[in-house]
TORBAVEX-739407 format. One line per field, with one value per residue (C-alpha): x, y, z negated; residue number from 0; residue in one letter. Coordinates in nm, 4 decimals. Each point is the difference from the previous one (the first is absolute). Last residue first. Example, Ala and Ser with C-alpha at 12.3 -4.5 7.8 and 13.67 -1.06 7.14 Angstrom:
<sites>
xx <- c(1.3670,-0.1370)
yy <- c(-0.1060,-0.3440)
zz <- c(-0.7140,-0.0660)
k <- c(1,0)
r <- c(s,a)
</sites>
This chain:
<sites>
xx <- c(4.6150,0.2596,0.2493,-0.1083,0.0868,0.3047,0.1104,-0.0684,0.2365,0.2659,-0.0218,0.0172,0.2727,0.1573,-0.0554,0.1334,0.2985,0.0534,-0.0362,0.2527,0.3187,0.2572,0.2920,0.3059,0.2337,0.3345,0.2663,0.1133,0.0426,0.2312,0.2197,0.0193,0.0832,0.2798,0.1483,0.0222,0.1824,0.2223,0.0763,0.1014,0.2568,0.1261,0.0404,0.1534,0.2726,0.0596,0.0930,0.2490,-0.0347,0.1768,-0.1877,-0.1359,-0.1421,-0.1242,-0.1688,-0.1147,-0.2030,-0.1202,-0.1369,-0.1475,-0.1761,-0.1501,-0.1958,-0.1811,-0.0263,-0.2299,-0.1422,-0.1243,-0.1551,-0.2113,-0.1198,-0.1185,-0.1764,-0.1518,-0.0804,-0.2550,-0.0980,-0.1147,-0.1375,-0.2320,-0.3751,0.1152,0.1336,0.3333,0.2743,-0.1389,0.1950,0.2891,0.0549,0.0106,0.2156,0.2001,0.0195,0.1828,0.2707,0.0689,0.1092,0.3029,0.1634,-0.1272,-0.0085,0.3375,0.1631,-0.0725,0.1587,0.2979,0.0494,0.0157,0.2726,0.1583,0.0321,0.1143,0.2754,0.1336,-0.0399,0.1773,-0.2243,-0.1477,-0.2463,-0.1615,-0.1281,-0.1934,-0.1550,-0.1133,-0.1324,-0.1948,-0.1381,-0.1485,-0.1139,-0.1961,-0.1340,-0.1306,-0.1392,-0.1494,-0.1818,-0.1388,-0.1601,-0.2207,0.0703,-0.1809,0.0046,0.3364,0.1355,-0.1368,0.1877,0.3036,0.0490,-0.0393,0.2411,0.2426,-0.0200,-0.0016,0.2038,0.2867,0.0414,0.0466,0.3162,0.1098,0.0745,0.1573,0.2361,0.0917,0.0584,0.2811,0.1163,0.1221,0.1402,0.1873,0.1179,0.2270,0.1362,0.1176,-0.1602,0.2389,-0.2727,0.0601,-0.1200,-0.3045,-0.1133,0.0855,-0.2081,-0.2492,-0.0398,-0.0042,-0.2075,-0.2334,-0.0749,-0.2467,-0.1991,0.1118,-0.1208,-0.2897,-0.2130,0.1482,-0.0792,-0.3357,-0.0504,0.0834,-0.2193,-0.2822,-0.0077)
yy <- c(11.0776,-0.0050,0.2189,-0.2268,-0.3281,0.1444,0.0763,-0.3540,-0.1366,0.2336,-0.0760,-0.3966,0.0570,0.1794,-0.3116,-0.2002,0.1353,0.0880,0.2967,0.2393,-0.1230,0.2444,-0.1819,0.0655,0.1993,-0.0924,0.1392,-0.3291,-0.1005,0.2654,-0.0640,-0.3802,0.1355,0.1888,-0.2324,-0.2347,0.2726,0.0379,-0.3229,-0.0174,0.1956,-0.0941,-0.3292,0.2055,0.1336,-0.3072,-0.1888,0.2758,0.2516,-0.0414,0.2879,-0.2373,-0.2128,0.3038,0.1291,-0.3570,-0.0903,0.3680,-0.0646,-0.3255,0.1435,0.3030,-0.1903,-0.2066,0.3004,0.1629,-0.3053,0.0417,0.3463,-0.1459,-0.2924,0.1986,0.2722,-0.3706,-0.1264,0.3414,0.0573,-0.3842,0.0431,0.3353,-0.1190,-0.3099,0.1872,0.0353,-0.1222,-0.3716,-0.0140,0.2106,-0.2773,-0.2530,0.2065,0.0417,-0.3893,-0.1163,0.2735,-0.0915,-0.3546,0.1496,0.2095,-0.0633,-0.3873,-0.0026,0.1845,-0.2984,-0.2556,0.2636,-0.0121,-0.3919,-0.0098,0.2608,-0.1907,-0.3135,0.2157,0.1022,0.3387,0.2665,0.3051,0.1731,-0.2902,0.1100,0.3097,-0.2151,-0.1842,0.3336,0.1341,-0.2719,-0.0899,0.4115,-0.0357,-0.3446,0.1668,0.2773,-0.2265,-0.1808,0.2833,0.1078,-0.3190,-0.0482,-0.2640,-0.2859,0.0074,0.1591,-0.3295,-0.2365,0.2267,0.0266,-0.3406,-0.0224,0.2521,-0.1651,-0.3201,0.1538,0.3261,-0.2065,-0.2160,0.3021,0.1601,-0.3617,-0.0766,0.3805,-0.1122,-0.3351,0.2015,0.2059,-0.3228,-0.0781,0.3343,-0.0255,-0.3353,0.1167,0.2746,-0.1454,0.1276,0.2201,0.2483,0.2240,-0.2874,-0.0729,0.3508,0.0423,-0.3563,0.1311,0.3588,-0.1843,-0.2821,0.2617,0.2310,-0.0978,-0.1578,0.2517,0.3039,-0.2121,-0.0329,0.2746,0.2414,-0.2215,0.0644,0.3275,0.1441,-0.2467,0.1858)
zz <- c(-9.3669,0.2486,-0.2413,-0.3005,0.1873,0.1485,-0.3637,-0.1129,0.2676,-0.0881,-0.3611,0.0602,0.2112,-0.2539,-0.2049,0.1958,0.1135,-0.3849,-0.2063,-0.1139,-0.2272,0.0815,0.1251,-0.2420,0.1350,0.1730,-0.1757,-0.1863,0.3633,0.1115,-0.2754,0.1043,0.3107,-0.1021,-0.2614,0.3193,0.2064,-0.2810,-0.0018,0.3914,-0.0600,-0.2959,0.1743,0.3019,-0.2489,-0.1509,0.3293,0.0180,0.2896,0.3656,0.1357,0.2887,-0.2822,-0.1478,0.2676,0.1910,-0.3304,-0.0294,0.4301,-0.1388,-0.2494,0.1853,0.2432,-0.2225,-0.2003,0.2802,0.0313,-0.3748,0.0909,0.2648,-0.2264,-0.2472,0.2549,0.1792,-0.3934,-0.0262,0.3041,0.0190,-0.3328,0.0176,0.0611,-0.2583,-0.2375,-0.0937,-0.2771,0.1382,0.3010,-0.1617,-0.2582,0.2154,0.2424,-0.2963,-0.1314,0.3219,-0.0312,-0.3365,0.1142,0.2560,-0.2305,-0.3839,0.0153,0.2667,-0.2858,-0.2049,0.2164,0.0176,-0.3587,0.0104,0.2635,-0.2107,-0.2884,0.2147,0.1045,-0.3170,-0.1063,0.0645,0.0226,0.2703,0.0486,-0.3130,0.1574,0.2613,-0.2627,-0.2051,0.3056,0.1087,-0.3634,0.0058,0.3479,-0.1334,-0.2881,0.1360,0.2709,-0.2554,-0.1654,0.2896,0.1100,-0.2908,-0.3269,0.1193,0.3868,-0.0280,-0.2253,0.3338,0.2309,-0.2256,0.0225,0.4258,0.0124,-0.2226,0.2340,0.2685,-0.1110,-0.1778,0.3274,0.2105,-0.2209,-0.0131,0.3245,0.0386,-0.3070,0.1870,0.3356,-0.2298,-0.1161,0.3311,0.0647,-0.3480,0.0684,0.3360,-0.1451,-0.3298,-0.3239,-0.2226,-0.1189,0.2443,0.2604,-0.2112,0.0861,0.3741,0.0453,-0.2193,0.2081,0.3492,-0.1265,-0.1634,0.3464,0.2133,-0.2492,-0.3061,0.2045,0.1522,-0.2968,-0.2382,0.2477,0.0618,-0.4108,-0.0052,0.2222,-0.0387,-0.3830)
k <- c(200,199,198,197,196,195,194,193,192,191,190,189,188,187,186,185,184,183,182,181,180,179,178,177,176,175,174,173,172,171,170,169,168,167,166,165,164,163,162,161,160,159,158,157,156,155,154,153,152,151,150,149,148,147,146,145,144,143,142,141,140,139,138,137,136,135,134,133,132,131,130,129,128,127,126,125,124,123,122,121,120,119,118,117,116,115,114,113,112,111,110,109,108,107,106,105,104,103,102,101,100,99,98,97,96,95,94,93,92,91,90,89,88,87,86,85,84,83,82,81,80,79,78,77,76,75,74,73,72,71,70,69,68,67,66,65,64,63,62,61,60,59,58,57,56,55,54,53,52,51,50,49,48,47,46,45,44,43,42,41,40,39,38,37,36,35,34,33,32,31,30,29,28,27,26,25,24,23,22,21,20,19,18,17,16,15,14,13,12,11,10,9,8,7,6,5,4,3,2,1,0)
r <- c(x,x,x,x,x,x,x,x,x,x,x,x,x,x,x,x,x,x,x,x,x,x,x,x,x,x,x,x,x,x,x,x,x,x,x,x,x,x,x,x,x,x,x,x,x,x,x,x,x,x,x,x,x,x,x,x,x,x,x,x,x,x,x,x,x,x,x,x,x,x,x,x,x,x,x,x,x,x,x,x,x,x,x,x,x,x,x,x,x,x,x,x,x,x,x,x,x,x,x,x,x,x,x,x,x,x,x,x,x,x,x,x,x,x,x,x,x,x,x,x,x,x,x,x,x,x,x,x,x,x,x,x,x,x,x,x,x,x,x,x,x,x,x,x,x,x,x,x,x,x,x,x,x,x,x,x,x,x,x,x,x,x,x,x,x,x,x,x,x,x,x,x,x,x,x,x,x,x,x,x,x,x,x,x,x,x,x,x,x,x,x,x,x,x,x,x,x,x,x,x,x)
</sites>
């Protein structure tokens, strides 16, 4: 899941005004405007995950993390396939607001839902393992970015791209099992403190 969603993170914010700017160009877009609406698209990739972020935190409080993130890989990929097609700019502008949601916004709601996935004894293993693995796609996206810019790909290419990589992770969190429902800090507590008792009795 980090994987994926850092690729997606700092693939498409090192690399989207570059792969817009290429894309609006084919489409008959003057030099000059493209690159400037390219740095529009990147405005609005980050301004769809605050403000969709901070929506889909208050929905995964209600309806569980996992779910949402699902969700929000699924939207990303879906958005970023739909800027492959010719739409009108505005269209797009509003596609890429809702990429930002499953890119940059999903990313907030994993380590959530890592966090509480584990125990307490275990969590900081736990979300530091998560958040290892997600660097590693931090470091990945960018260099996939560079690739296929470098390889002179469509823009359409790199937005299938970087859907698939969406699809992936929200794969990878359907496959995440269910936490088995054993007893709580407390209580174990509770249990461990009891079982001293007997021992020292």
């Amino acid at each position: 899941m980090s994987f994926s969603g850092l690729l997606l993170t700092y693939g498409l914010n090192t690399w989207l005004p570059v792969i817009m700017g290429g894309h609006l160009q084919g489409a008959g877009m003057g030099a000059d405007a493209a690159k400037q609406y390219g740095l529009v698209f990147l405005l609005l990739l980050n301004g769809g995950a605050v403000v969709g972020g901070l929506i889909a935190s208050r929905v995964a409080d209600k309806a569980g993390p996992q779910r949402v993130i699902i969700t929000t890989f699924v939207l990303a990929a879906l958005a970023l396939t739909l800027m492959t097609f010719g739409f009108p700019v505005a269209l797009l502008l509003a596609f890429i607001a809702v990429a930002g949601v499953g890119v940059l916004g999903t990313q907030v709601l994993i380590y959530g839902f890592t966090s509480n996935y584990y125990s307490t004894r275990v969590r900081a293993a736990g979300v530091a393992w998560c958040s290892g693995f997600g660097r590693l796609g931090g470091i990945f996206g960018p260099l996939i970015g560079g690739w296929l810019a470098a390889a002179g790909v469509a823009g359409e290419t790199a937005f299938y791209v970087f859907a698939g990589v969406a699809l992936f992770g929200g794969l990878m969190t359907v496959l995440v099992p269910r936490p088995r429902k054993g007893l709580s800090d407390d209580e174990q507590r509770a249990v461990d403190e009891r079982a001293r008792h007997v021992v020292t009795d």
